[in-house]
C-alpha positions in Angstrom: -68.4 36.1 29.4 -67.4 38.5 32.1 -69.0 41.3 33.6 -67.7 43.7 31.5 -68.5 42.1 28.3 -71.7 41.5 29.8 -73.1 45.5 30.4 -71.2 46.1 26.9 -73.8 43.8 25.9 -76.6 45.2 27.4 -75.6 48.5 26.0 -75.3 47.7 22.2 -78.4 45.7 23.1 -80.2 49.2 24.6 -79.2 50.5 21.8 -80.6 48.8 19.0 -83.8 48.7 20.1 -83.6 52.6 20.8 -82.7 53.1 17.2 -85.6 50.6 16.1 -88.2 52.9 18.1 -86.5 55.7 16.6 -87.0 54.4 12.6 -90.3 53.7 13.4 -91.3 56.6 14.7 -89.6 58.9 11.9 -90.0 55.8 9.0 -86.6 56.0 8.3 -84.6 53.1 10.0 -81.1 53.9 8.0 -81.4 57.0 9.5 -82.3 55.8 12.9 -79.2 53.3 12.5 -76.8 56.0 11.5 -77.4 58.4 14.4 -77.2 55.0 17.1 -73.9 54.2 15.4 -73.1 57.9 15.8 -73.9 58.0 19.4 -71.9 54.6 20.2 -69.2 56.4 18.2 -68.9 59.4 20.3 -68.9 57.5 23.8 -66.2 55.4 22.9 -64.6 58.7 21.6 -65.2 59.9 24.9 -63.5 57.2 26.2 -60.3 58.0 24.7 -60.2 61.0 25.0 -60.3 60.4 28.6 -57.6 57.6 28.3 -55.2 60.1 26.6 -56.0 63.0 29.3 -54.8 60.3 32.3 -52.0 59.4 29.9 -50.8 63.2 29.7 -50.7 63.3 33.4 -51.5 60.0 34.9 -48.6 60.5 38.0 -50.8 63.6 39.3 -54.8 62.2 38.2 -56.9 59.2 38.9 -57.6 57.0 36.4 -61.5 57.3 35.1 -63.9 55.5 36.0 -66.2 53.7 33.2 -68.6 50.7 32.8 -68.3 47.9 30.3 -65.8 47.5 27.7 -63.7 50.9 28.9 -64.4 49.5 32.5 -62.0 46.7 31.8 -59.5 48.5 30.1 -59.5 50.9 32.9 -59.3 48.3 35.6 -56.2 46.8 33.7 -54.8 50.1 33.8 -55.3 50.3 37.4 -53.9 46.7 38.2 -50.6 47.4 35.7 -49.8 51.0 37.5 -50.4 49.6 41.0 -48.1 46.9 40.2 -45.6 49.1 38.0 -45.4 52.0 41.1 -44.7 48.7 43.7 -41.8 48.3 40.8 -40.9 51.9 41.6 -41.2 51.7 45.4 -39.2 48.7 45.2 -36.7 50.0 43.2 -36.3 53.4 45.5 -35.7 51.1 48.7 -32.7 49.2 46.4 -31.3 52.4 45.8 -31.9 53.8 49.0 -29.5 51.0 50.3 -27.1 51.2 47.9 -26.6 55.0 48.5 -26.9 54.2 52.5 -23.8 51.3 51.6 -21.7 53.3 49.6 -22.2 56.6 52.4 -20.9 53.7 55.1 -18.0 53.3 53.0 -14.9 54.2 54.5 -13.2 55.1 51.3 -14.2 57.3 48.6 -16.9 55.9 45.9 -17.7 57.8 43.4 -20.0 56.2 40.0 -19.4 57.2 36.4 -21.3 57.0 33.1 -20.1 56.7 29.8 -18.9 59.3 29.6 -17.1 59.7 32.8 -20.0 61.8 34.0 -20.5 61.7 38.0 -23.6 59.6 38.5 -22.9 59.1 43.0 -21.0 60.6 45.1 -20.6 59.3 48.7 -19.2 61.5 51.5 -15.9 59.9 51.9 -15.4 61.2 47.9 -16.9 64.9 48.9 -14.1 64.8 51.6 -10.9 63.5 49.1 -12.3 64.8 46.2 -13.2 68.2 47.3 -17.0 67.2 45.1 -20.0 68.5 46.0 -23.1 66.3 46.3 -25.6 67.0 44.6 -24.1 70.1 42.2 -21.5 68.4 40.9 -23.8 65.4 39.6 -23.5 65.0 35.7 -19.9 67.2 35.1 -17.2 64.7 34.1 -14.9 63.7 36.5 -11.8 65.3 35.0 -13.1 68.6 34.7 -13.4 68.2 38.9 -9.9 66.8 39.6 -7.5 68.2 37.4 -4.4 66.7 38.1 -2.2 65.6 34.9 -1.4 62.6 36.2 -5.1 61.5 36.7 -6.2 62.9 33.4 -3.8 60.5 31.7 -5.1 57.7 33.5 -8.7 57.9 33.0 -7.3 58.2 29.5 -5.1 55.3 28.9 -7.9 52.7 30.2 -5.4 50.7 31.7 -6.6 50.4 35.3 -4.8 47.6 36.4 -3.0 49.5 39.0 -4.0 52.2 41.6 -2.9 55.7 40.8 -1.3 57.9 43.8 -1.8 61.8 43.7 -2.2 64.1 46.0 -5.3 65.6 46.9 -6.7 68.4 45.0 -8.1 70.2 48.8 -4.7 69.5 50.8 -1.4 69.0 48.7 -0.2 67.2 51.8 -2.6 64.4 51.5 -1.9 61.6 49.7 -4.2 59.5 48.0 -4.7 56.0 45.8 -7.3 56.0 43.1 -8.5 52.7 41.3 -11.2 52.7 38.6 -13.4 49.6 38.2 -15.4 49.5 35.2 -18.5 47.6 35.4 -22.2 46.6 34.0 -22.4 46.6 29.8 -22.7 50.5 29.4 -19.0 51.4 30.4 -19.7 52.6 33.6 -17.0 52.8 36.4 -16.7 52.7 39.9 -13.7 55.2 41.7 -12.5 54.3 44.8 -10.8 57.0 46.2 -8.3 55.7 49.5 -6.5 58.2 52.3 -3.4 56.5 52.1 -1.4 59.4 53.6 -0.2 57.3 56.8 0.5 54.6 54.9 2.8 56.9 52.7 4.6 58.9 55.2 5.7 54.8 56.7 6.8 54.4 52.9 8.7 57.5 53.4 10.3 57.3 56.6 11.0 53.6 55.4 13.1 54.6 52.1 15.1 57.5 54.3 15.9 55.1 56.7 17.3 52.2 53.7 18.9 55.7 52.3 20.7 56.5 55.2 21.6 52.8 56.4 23.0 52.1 53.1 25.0 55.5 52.9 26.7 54.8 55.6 27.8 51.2 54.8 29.4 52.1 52.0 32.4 53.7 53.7 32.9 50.7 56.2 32.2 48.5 53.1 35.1 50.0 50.7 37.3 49.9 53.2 37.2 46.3 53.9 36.8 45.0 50.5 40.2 47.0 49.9 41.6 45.3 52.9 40.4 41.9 51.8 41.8 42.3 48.0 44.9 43.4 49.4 45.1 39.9 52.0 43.7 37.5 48.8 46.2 38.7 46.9 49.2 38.3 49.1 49.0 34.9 50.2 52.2 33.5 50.9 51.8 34.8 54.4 48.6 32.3 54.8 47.5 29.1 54.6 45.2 26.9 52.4 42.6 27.3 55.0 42.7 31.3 54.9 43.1 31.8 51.6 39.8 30.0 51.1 37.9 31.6 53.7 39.7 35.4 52.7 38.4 34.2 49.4 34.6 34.1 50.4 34.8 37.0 52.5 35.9 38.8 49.4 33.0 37.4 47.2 30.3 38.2 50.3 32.0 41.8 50.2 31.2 42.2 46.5 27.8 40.6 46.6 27.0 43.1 50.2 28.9 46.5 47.9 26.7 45.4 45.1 23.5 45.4 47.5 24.2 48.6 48.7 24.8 50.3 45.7 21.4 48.8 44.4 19.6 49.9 47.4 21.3 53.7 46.8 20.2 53.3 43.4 16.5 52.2 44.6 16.4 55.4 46.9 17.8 57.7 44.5 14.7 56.2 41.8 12.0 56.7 44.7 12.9 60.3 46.5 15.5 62.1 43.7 14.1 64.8 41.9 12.5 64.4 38.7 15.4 64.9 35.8 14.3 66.7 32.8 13.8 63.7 30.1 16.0 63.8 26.8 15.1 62.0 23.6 16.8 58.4 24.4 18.1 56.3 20.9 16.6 53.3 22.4 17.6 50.9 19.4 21.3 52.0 19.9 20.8 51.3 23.9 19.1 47.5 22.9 21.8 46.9 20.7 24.4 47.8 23.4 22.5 45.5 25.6 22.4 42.8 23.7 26.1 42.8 22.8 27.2 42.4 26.5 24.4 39.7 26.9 26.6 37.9 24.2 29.6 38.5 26.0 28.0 37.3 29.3 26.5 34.4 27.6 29.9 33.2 26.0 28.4 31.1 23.6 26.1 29.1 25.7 22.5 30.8 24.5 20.9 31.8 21.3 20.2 35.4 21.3 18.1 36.8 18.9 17.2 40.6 18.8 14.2 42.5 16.8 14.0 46.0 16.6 12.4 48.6 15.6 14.6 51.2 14.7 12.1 54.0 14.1 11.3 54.1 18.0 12.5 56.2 20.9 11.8 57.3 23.9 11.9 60.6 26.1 13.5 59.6 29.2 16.7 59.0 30.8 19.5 56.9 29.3 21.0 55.8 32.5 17.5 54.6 34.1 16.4 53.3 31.0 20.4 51.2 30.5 19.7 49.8 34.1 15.9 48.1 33.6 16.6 46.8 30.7 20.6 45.2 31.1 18.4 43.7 34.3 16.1 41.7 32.5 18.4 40.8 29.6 20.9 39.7 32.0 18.4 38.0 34.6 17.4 35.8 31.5 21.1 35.0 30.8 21.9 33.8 34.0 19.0 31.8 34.9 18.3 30.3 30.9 19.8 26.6 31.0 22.9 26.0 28.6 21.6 25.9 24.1 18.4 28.0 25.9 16.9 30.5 23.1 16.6 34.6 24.8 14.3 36.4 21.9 14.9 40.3 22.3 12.0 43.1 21.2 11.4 46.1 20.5 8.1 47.3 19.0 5.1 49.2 18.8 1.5 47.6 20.1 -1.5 48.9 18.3 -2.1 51.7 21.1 1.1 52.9 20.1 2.8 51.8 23.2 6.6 51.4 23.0 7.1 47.8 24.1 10.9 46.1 25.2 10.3 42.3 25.4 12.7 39.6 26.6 11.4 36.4 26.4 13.8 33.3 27.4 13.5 29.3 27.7 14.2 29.2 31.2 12.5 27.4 34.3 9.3 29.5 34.5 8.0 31.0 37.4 4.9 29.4 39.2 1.9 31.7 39.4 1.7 32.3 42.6 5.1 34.4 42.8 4.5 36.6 39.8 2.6 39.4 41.9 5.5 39.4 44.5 8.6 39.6 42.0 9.1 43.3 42.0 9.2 43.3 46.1 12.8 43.5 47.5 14.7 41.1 48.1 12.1 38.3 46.8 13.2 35.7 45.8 11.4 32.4 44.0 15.0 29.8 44.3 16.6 32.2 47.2 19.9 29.5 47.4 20.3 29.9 43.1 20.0 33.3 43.2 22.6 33.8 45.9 25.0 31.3 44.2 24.3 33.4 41.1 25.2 36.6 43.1 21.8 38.4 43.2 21.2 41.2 45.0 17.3 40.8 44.8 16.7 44.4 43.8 17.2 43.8 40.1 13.4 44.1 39.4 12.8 46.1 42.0 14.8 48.6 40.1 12.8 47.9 37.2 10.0 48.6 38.4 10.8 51.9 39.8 12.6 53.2 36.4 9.3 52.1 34.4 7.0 53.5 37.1 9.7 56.9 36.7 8.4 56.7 33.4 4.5 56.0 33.7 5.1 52.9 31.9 4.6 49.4 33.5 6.3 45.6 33.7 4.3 43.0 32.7 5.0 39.5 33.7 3.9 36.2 31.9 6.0 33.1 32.8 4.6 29.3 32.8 6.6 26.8 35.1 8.9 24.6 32.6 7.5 26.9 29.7 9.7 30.1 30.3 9.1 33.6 31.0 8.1 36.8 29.1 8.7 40.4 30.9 8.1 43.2 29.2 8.1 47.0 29.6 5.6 48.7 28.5 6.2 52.9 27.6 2.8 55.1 27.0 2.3 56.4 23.7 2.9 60.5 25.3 6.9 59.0 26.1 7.1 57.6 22.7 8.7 59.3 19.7 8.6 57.8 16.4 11.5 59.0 14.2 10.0 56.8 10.7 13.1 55.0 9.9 12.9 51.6 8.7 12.8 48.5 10.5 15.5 46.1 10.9 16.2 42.5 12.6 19.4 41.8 13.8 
């Protein structure tokens, strides 16, 4: 038996006997054992009324002080808070160091709740952001940085890629934002990047491939028309010339074809935004997949699926260009009696998806992220011998990006490839007619 236990003890014991004395003395020991029961009643009623005083305040009082049974309690008490405010202690330090790691960070950081409520803020964010630390702590994040374009984002919940915008405290800084989400109570972690360097490069790098590829075309038409006339007049040369005027003609097509891609890759990335029109995207498939017949000339199975009820605000001309590039990418480089599977369809977010899957090669994984780069090339000599440029999917990127949608890329070596393009639901206009498969 411990201590405690021990004066509880003694003080039942103490008592007792007082409440024997007691009956004797007033010859009445039910009388004498209801009043001791009384009095051992109201101490530990004492007690707890004590316990639930501490408990109303116990951050700003001392826990009381007792003897025997209560002693214990209380000293449990004692041991549990000193142990749960080292919790606390510890627990400050830990975030101490995270809010001292994420104010180190050169880029912006800034840590949502649920509901996209600011929970954070480091300085690098106050500075981007134009936030204030601590009064904007709690508003949501979109009520802070109203730009349209990062509404939709932190609306869509696709966060695969970065966003760009421009800053809401200086229009002439330019900035990438990626969302993280984390931890099992959808939080999210912004990083916020000054990219604005990094952007005037990009700039400075498309004017330049503008300009360089502006003024080849000139020297370019020229020679090709000089060349055609030579190829086809050539009783005044040899075998030898003919086949070499030959292969200057097909490298002047090939080089006319690369600069009117690259003009086509400047005018997606610096032209003005065109005013979208409502685009009969089943007609424009259909179109597609007739000249991928043609180009074919027998040698593939092309199947096509559509969804006739679909459309899309956007532009025809754009939209014609991506997707003849992936229809006719899988045509040339699907091996003879291959199968190309065409789609077009709704996904259950009510995103507009054009598919083109084909029973080609594949692509190993460790060129998918680098595909939509210029000039990249996985089998460089094949896709010179089939004339490539190596801006087809470059292209495509840019006229889905002109869009907001996004290419997605799934392709197993020896198991073919998948690309799709995928349009958000705010571009996509459902006109309810029925569905038919071609």
């Amino acid at each position: 038996m411990n201590e405690s236990w021990k004066v509880e003890a003694w003080r039942i014991l103490t008592l007792v006997v007082a409440t024997l004395l007691l009956g004797t003395g007033i010859n009445n020991y039910t009388l004498a054992a209801l009043f001791g029961a009384l009095i051992y009643l109201a101490w530990h009623l004492h007690s707890v009324a004590r316990l639930n005083t501490w408990l109303s305040a116990y951050q700003t009082t001392e826990i009381p002080e007792s003897t025997g049974v209560w002693g214990r309690v209380y000293d449990r008490l004692r041991g549990m808070t000193r142990h749960h405010q080292q919790d606390i202690n510890a627990l400050h330090r830990r975030l101490e160091r995270y809010q001292q790691t994420t104010r180190a960070f050169p880029e912006g950081a800034v840590t949502l709740g649920r509901n996209d409520e600011i929970e954070l803020i480091n300085e690098a964010a106050t500075s981007l952001l134009g936030l204030k630390n601590p009064q904007d702590l709690g508003s949501p994040i979109t009520n802070l940085v109203r730009d349209p374009k990062f509404v939709r984002y932190m609306q869509d919940g696709r966060y695969s890629e970065a966003l760009e915008i421009a800053s809401p405290i200086n229009r002439n800084m330019r900035m990438s934002l990626r969302l993280v989400p984390y931890g099992d109570a959808n939080g999210k972690l912004l990083l916020v990047r000054n990219i604005s360097r990094l952007h005037k490069l990009e700039e400075i790098r498309r004017d330049f491939i503008a300009n360089v590829s502006h003024e080849m075309k000139s020297p370019l038409t020229v020679i090709k028309g000089y060349v055609e006339s030579m190829v086809e007049d050539t009783s005044e040369f040899g075998l030898k010339w003919t086949k070499a005027l030959s292969q200057v003609d097909q490298q002047t097509d090939r080089m006319c074809r690369m600069v009117d891609d690259l003009l086509q890759l400047s005018n997606l990335e610096t032209g003005p935004a065109e005013k979208p029109t409502l685009v009969d995207m089943p007609s424009l498939i259909r179109s597609v997949h007739s000249e991928a017949i043609e180009l074919s000339n027998s040698r593939h199975d092309i199947d096509l699926d559509v969804d006739e009820s679909i459309y899309v605000a956007g532009n025809f001309n754009q939209l014609y260009s991506a997707l003849s590039n992936l229809v006719f990418n899988a045509v040339q480089y699907t091996p003879e009696h291959g199968q190309i599977k065409i789609g077009w369809h709704l996904d259950q977010d009510n995103y507009a998806n054009f598919s083109v899957r084909d029973t080609g090669p594949g692509i190993a994984h460790e060129h998918l992220p680098r595909l939509t780069e210029r000039f990249y090339r996985v089998d460089t000599a094949r896709s010179r011998e089939l004339g490539g440029t190596g801006l087809g999917l470059a292209i495509v990127k840019h006229v889905l990006q002109r869009h907001g949608g996004s290419l997605v890329i799934d392709s197993e070596l020896g198991q073919g490839s998948t690309f799709t393009c995928v349009f958000p639901a705010q571009r996509v206009v459902d006109r309810r007619e029925p569905k038919s498969s071609v």
